[in-house]
C-alpha angles and dihedrals in degrees: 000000000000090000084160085206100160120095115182120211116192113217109205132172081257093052145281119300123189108227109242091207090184087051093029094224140100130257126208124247111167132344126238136064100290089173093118104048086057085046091051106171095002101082096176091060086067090077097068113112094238150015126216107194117188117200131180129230100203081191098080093064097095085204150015126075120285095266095054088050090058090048091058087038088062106039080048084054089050093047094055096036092059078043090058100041091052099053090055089046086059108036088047091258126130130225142156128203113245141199106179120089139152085250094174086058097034085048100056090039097050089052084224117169136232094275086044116099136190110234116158149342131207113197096209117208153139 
């Protein structure tokens, strides 16, 4: 379908960017170190150099009901998330896939609208 449906918005000490993969650069989306908000309870989490975020716009499925959309936003967050895992395991980086999230904040930070979901994050470190 080439829905192309995952942003990724990269969370650093500096701020969080949105990634302009047609541009390839990042956009800025608020200032400030918002780490902790993406590691939530884990505290710990919050030390990591930087945040990927994925989120999924449902909107760019030009068909399907609402639950189907979220099945194919999943298994696209899944697809970039081991992306993005593989590329650490290669380049001496380390990284986990993660659920949690403070979504209400993230939400509000992030400016995301209604057909935009949080998926998943990956804190990527040495």
């Amino acid at each position: 379908m080439n829905s192309q449906d995952i942003d990724l918005y990269v969370v650093l000490e500096e701020g969080v960017f949105l990634y302009d993969a047609a541009h390839h650069i990042l956009n800025g989306i608020a200032s400030g170190d918002q780490r902790a908000i993406v590691a939530d309870n884990q505290v710990e989490m919050a030390k990591a150099a930087v945040f990927l975020v994925l989120v999924s716009d449902i909107s760019r499925f030009k068909s399907g009901a609402e639950s189907l959309k979220l099945s194919w936003a999943a298994f696209d967050a899944g697809i970039v998330s081991q992306n993005i895992s593989i590329f650490c395991a290669g380049t001496g980086l380390k990284t986990r896939i993660r659920a949690s999230m403070n979504q209400q904040k993230l939400r509000e930070i992030l400016k995301l609208k209604d057909s935009q979901h949080l998926m998943l994050n990956n804190p990527v470190s040495y």
